[in-house]
N, C-alpha and C positions, 0 to 999 in steps of 0.2 A: 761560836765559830767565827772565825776572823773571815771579812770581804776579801774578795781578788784582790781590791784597791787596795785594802791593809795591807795584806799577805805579800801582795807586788812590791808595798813600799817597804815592806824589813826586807824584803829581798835585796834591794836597791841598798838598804843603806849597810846590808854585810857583805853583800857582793861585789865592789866595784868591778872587775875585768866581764866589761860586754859579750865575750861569750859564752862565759858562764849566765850570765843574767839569761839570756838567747838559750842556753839549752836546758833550763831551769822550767821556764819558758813554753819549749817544745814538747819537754815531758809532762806538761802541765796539759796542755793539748791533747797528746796522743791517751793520755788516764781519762780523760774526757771521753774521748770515742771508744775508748773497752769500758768505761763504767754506764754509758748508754747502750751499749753492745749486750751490756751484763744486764740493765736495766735496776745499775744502782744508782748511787747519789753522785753525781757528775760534780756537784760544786766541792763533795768531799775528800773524790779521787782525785780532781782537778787540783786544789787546796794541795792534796799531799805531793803531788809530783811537781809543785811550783815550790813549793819549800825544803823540796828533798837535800836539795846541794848547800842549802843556809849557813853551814856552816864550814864551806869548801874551803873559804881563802884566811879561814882561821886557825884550822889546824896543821897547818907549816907540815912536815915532813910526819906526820904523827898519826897516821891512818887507821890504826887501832879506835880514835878517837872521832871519827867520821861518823856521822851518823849520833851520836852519843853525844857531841857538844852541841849541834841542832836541839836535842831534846833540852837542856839547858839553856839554849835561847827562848826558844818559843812557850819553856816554863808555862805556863795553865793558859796561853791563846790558843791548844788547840786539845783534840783528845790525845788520849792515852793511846789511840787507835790510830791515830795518825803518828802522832809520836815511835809507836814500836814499827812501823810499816817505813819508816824513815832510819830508823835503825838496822831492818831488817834488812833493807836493799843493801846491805855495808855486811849480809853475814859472814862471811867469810874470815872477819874481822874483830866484828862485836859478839859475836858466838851467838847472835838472835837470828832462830831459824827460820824462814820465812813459812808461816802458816797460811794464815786468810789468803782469799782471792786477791785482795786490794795489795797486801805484801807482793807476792808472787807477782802482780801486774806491773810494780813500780820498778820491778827488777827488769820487766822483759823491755816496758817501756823507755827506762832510762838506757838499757842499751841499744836498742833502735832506733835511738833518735840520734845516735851520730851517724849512724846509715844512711837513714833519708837525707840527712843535710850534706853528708858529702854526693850522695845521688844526685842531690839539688847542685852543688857547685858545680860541678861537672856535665853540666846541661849547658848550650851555647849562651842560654841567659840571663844564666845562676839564678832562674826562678822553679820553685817547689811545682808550680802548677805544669810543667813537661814532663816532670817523674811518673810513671806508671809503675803499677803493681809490679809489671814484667821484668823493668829495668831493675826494681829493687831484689825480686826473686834471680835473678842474675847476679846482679853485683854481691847479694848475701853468698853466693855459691863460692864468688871469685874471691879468695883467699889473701891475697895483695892489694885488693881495693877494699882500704879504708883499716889498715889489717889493726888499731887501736881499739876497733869493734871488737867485742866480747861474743861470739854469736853463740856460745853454750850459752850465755843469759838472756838473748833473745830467745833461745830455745823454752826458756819458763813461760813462754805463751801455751806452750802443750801440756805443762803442770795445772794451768788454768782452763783446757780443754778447749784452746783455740787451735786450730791447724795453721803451721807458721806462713803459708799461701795468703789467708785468712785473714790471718792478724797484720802481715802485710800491708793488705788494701785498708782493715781499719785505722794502722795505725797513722798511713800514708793521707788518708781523706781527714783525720782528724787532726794535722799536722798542715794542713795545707788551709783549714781556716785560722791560722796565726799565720800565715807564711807573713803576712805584712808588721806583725810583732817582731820576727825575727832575721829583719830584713833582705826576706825570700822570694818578697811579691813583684 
């Protein structure tokens, strides 16, 4: 299995636009705090949500192939398991249904992490650490803020048997020890 340090640097060198890198990142984070939550492998879930987007700024207009040309990057640096859980946050698309917990989490995670970070801008001083649970379970309600949020796929925290209240605060507390990675601190 590939280190952070590794895993950060192909991130780096197929991602250039900073914030994709930042929400690569953040998902990397918040898989961290439901795979502790879960009391699974934290560097595995962590690992999958930092490499989920690897192959965003390569495949041009061509979204069928999201998810799918990552698994052709990272070829045998990571498992099969991480591989289909990277494809699977794309099902919609790649026709891979999201089964495991760790699938289902990458999905809720990667959509809730443009929640919290526009929760975070919108604080007098665009830092993570003023966001409460409150303000996120608000701002998820209000329909016009942040409306590029997906919140049926935040909703797959409840496929995973998290209450979305819940997953909130996990995902929010595990989000907030990178805020200085993603320049929220």
């Amino acid at each position: 299995m590939l280190t952070r340090e590794e895993a950060l640097s192909l991130v780096k060198e197929n991602v250039k636009k900073r914030n994709i890198v930042y929400h690569m990142i953040a998902v990397e984070a918040i898989m961290r705090g439901l795979a502790k939550y879960f009391g699974e492998d934290e560097d595995l879930w962590g690992l999958t949500g930092l490499l989920h987007d690897i192959d965003y700024e390569k495949i041009g207009d061509d979204w069928e192939k999201h998810g799918v040309l990552a698994g052709d990057i990272l070829k045998d640096m990571v498992s099969e398991e991480v591989k289909r859980a990277i494809k699977a946050h794309n099902f919609e698309r790649t026709g891979i249904t999201p089964e495991s917990r760790m699938e289902k989490a990458l999905i809720c995670c990667d959509a809730i992490s443009g929640l919290l970070v526009a929760c975070a801008l919108v604080m007098p001083t665009k830092k993570l650490a003023e966001v409460k649970a409150k303000t996120v379970r608000k701002k998820f309600k209000d329909k016009d803020f942040a409306r590029g949020v997906n919140r049926e796929r935040i909703l797959f925290c409840e496929k995973i048997e998290v209450p979305k209240e819940e997953f909130f605060e996990i995902a929010l507390e595990g989000l907030k020890k990178y805020a200085a990675e993603i320049g929220l601190e």
